[in-house]
Structure formats: C-alpha cells, structure tokens
N, C-alpha and C positions, 0 to 999 in steps of 0.2 A: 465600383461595387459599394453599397449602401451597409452599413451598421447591422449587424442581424442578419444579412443576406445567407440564405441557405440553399443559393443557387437553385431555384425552384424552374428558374425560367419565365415565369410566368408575365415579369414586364420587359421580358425582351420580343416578347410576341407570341410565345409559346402559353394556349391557352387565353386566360381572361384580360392579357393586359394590367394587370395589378397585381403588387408585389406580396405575397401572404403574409409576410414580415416584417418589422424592421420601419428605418425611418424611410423607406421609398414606397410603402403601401398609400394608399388612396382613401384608406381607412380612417375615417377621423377617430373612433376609439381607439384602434392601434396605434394612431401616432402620440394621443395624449397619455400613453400609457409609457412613452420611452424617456428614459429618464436619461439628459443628455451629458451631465458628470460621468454618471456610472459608465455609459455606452464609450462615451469620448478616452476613457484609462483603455477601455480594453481593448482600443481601433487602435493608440497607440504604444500598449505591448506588443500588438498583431503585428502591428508593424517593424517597430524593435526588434522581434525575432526573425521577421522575414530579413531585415536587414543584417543580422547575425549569420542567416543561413546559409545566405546568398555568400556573404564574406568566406564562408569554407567550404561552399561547394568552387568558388573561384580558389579558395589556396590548394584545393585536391586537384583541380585543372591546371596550377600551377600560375596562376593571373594574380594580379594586384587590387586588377578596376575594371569593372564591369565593361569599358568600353575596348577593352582588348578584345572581346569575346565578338567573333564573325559566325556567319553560318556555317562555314566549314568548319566547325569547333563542335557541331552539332549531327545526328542522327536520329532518321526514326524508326522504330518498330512499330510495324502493322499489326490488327490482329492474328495473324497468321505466323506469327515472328520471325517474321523476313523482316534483315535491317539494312537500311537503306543509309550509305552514307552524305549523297549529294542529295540534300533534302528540295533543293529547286527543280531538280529536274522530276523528282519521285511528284511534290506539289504539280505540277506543270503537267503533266497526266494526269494526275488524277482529275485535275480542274480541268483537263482538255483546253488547257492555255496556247 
C-alpha cells in the first residue's frame, strides 16, 4: 500500500489503472507535489500504531506474538450475520475449491 492510498482501487485494476493519489499515481504533478519527509513521519506513525494495535488485540486473545495466532483463532461473519467458525471450509465454498 502506497503513501496516501485511499484505497480507490483504481491501480489494482478497478477502473483507469492509475492510482488518484499518493506516491503510486502515474501523475507527474501529483508526484512532484508529495513531499517525502512529511509523507515518510506519517507512514511511520501508521505504522507504530498499527503495531501498538495488533499488540492488544493479541493481549485480549490472550497471545504474546503474532505467530501463535492460527486460523482456528479466527471467524467470519457474512452479510447476513451467520458466523462461521472453520473459516476453510466456509472459503472452500464459497470459492467452489
């Protein structure tokens, strides 16, 4: 995920192939426009707190480290709000795997 990204879709294939934003647009005056001190602090707050988040959604699951965590640790709910606990098997239909 690129600097600015506002998940638009648009360079993953969705629509124009060019990012509206940020430093992954195709845009030469959007890019000369990103200033990459400023950008670089706030990609690495983003990140700092994502790593803070993660740290207490694992101490409320009752884990240390991320790599304790399996897919049996996991569930989804649909839009319909059926939750599904064996999320392999629920993907594996749906995907018709």
């Amino acid at each position: 995920m690129s600097s600015e990204c506002i998940r638009a879709r648009m360079c993953s294939g969705y629509g124009s192939h060019q990012s509206p934003v940020g430093m992954a647009t195709q845009d030469p005056k959007k890019r000369t426009s990103y200033i990459v001190v400023r950008k670089g602090n706030e990609i690495a707050n983003y990140h700092k707190n994502l790593i803070k988040v993660m740290k207490t959604i694992l101490a409320i699951m009752g884990f240390e480290k991320i790599d304790q965590l399996s897919k049996k640790n996991f569930s989804y709910k649909n839009n319909s709000g059926e939750i599904f606990f064996d999320i392999d098997k629920y993907f594996k239909k749906k995907l018709q795997l």
